[in-house]
VOSE-574025 format. One line per 2 residues: number of its first residue (from 1); for each residue x, y, z negated of N, C-alpha, C. Coordinates in steps of 0.1 Angstrom, whole numbers. Layout:
<fidrens>
NUM	X/Y/Z/X/Y/Z/X/Y/Z ~ ... .
</fidrens>
This chain:
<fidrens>
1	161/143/182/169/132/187/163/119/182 ~ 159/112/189/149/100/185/156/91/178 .
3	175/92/182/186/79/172/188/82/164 ~ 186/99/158/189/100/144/178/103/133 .
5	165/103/144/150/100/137/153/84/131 ~ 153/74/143/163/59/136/168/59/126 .
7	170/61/129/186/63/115/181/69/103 ~ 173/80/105/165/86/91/155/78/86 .
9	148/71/91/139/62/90/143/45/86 ~ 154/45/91/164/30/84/168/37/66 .
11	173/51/70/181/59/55/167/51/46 ~ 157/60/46/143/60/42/139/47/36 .
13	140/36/42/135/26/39/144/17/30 ~ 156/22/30/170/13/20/167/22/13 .
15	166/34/9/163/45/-2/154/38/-8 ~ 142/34/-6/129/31/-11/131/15/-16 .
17	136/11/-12/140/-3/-20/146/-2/-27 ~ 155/7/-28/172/10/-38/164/18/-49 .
19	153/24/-48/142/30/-61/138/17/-69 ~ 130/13/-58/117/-1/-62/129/-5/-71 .
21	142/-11/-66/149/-21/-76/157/-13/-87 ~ 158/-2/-88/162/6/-99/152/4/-108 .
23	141/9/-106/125/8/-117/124/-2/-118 ~ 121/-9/-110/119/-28/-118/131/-31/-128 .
25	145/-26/-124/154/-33/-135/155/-22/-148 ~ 149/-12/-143/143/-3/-156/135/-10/-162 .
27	125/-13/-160/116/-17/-164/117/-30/-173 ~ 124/-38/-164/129/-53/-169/132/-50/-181 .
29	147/-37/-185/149/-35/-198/140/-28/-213 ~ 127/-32/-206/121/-26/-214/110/-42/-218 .
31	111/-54/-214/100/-61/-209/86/-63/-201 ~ 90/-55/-192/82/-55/-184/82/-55/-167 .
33	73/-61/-162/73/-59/-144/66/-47/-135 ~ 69/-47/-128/64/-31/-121/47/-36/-126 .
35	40/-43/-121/27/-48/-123/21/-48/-133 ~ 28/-49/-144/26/-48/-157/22/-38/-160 .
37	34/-27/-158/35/-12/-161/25/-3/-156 ~ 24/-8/-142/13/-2/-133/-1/-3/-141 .
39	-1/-17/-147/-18/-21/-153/-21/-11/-169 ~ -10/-17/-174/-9/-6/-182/-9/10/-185 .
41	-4/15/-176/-1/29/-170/-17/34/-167 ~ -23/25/-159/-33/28/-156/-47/33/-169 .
43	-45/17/-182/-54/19/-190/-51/31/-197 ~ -34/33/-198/-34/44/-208/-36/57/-203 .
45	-38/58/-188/-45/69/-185/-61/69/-183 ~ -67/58/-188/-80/62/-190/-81/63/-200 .
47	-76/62/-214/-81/65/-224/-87/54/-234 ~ -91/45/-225/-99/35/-235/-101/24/-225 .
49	-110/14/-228/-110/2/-221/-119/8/-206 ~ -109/-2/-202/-116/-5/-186/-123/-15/-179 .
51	-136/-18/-169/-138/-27/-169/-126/-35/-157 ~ -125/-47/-157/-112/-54/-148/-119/-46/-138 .
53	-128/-51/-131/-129/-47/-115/-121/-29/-113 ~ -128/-21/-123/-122/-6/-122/-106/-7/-124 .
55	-102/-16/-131/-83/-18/-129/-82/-19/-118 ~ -93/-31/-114/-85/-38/-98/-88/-23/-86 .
57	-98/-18/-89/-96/-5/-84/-89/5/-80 ~ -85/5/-97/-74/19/-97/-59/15/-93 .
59	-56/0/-94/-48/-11/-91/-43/-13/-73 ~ -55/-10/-66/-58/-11/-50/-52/-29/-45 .
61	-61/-35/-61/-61/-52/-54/-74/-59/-58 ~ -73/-70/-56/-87/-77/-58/-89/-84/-72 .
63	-101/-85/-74/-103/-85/-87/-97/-99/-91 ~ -96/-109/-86/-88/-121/-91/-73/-118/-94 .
65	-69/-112/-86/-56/-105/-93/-52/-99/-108 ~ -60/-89/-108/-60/-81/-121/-67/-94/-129 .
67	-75/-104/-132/-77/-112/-140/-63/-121/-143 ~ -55/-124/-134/-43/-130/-137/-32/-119/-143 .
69	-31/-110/-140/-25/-103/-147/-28/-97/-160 ~ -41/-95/-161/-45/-93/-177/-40/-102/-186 .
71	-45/-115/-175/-38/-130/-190/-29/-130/-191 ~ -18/-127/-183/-6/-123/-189/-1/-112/-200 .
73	-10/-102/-195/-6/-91/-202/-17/-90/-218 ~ -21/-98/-224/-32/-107/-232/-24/-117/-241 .
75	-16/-125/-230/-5/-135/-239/7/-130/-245 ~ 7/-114/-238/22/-105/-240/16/-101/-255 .
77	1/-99/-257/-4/-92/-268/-2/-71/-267 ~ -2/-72/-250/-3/-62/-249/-20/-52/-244 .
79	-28/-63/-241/-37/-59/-237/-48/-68/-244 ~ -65/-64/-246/-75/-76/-255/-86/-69/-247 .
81	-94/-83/-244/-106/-85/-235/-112/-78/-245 ~ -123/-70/-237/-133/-69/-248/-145/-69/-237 .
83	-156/-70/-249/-174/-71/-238/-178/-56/-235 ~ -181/-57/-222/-188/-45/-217/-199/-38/-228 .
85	-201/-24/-234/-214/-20/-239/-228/-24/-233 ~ -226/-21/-219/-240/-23/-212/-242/-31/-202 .
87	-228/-40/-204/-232/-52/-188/-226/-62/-201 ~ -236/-77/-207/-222/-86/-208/-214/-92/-204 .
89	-219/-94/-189/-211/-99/-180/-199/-95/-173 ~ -198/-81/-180/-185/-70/-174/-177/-79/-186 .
91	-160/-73/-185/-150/-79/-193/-144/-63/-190 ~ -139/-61/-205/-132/-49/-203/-117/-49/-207 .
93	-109/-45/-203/-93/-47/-207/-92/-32/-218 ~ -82/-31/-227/-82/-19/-236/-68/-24/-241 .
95	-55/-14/-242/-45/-13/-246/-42/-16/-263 ~ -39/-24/-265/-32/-28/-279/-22/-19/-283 .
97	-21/-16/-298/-9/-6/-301/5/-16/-295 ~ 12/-26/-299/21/-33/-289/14/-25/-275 .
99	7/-30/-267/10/-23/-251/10/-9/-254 ~ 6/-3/-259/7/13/-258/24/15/-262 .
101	27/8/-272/45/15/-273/49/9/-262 ~ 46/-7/-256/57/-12/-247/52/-2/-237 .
103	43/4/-228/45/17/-216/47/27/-221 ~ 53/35/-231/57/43/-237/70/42/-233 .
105	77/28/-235/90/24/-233/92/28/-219 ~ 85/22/-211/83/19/-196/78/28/-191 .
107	76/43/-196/71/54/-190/89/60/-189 ~ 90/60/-201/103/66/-202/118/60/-197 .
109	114/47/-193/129/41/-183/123/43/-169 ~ 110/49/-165/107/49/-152/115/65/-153 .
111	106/77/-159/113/88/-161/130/89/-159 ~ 136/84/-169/152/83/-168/160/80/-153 .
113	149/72/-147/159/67/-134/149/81/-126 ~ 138/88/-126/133/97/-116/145/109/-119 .
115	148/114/-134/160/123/-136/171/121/-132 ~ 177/107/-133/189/103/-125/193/107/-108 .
117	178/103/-104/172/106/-90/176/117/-87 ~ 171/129/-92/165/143/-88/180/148/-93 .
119	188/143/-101/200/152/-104/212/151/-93 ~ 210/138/-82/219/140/-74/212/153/-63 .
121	206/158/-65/198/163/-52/199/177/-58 ~ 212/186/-45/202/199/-46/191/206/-46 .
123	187/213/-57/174/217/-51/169/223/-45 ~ 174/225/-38/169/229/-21/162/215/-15 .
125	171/209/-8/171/193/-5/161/186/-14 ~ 161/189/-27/146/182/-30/134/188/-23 .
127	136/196/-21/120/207/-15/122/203/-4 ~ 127/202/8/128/195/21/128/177/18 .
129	134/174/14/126/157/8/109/159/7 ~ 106/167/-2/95/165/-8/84/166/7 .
131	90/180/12/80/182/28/83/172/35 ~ 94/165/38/90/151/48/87/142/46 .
133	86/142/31/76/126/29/64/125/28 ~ 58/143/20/46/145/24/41/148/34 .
135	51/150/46/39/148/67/42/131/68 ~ 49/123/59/50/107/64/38/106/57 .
137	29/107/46/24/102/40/5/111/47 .
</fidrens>
């Protein structure tokens, strides 16, 4: 029925805002912005420094971006430039112990609202959620 495909697809998209603004005000309570978390999240899944362009990569924006967001996240004292080993012209970003606890924090108020999430939901109904978002995607 194409009105109540509508309708599933209006549900869908107020769902997905109503997340986005749950995690950002998670997040808020932690000091931080989704963008932040995201840059972060990223270094501390590589393990060690990155060069910017490979953020702006793993990031899926342009490299003048992730340079503004580093300096923020640099002035937070959560992140420190450092020089490439074998380019000096590369700049590498590398998580400070401050940023490693502040996405620690921000791993864990994202987590709290995905459990919040997942507890209204039978689990059944999670498993059919999960299949229709993975044929949307």
């Amino acid at each position: 029925d194409p009105q109540k495909l509508e309708q599933g697809m209006l549900a869908l998209l107020g769902a997905a805002r109503n997340i986005q603004e749950r995690v950002e005000r998670a997040l808020e309570g932690v000091g931080l912005s989704a963008a932040k978390f995201q840059a972060l999240d990223q270094l501390a899944k590589a393990g060690g420094p990155l060069a910017l362009s490979e953020l702006a990569g793993c990031l899926k924006c342009v490299r003048s971006n992730v340079t503004q967001l580093v300096d923020r996240l640099e002035a937070d004292g959560l992140v420190k430039r450092t020089a490439h080993p074998e380019d000096r012209r590369a700049i590498q970003a590398l998580l400070t112990p401050l940023g490693a606890e502040r996405h620690s924090a921000g791993a864990a108020a994202v987590r709290d609202v995905q459990l919040d999430l997942a507890s209204r939901l039978d689990p059944r109904d999670g498993e059919v959620l999960l299949k229709a978002l993975t044929a949307l995607c």
